[in-house]
DRENGUBA-866573 format. One record per residue (C-alpha): x, y, z; residue in three letters. Coordinates in steps of 0.05 Angstrom, whole numbers, padded with zeros to 5 digits, always signed. Layout:
# residues N
XYZALA...
This chain:
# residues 83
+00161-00511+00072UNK+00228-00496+00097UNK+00259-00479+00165UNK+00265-00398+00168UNK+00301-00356+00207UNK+00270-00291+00232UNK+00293-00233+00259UNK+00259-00187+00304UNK+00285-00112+00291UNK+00272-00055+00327UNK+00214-00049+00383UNK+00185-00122+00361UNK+00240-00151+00409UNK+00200-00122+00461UNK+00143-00169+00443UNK+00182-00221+00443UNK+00212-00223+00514UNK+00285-00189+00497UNK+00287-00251+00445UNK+00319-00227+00372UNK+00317-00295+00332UNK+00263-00349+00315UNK+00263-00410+00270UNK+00202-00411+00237UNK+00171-00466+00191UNK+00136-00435+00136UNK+00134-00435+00056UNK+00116-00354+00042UNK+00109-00289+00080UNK+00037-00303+00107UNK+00058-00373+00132UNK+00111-00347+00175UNK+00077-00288+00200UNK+00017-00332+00228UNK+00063-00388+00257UNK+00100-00336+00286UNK+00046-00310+00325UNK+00031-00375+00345UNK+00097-00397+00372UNK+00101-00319+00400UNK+00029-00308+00429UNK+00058-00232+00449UNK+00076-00215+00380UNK+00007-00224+00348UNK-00024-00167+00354UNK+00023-00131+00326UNK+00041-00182+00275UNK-00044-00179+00257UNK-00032-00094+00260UNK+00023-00102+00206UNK+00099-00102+00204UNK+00151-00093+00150UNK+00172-00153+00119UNK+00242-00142+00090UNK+00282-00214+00056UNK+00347-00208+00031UNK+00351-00128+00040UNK+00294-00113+00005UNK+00226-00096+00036UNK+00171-00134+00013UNK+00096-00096+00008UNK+00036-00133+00006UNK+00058-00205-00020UNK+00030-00248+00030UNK+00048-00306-00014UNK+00114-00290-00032UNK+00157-00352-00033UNK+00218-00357+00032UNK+00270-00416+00036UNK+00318-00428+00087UNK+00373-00386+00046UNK+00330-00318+00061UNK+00356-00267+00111UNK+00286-00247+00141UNK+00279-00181+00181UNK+00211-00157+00214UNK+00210-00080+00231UNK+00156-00043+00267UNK+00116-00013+00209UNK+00137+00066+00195UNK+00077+00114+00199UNK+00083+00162+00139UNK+00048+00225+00112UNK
């Protein structure tokens, strides 16, 4: 596991109090998105309703096991509704 930081984009910050930034311990995507909702009881629902995940620039679908280290830039973004 390594010590992540996470950024909050978007309306997320909302959740979160005004707050942007979180260090979260966690080893791949589902990891951090549960401790996050743990440390950040306001973000959960929304966390459990689905955000985008995106590491490094690059948005990441549907890999709830896909490996972070300390070295990742992590953004979450309010998921985009799309016909």
């Amino acid at each position: 596991m390594a010590l992540l930081t996470v950024q909050l984009g978007g309306t997320l910050q909302s959740y979160a109090g005004g707050t942007k930034t979180f260090q979260v311990e966690a080893g791949n995507i589902r990891e951090m998105l549960t401790r996050l909702g743990q440390q950040v009881p306001a973000l959960k629902a929304v966390l459990d309703r689905g955000v985008a995940v995106a590491v490094d620039g690059q948005i990441i679908r549907e890999a709830w096991f896909h490996p972070l280290t300390a070295e990742n830039e992590i953004f979450l973004l309010p998921k985009l509704a799309g016909g």
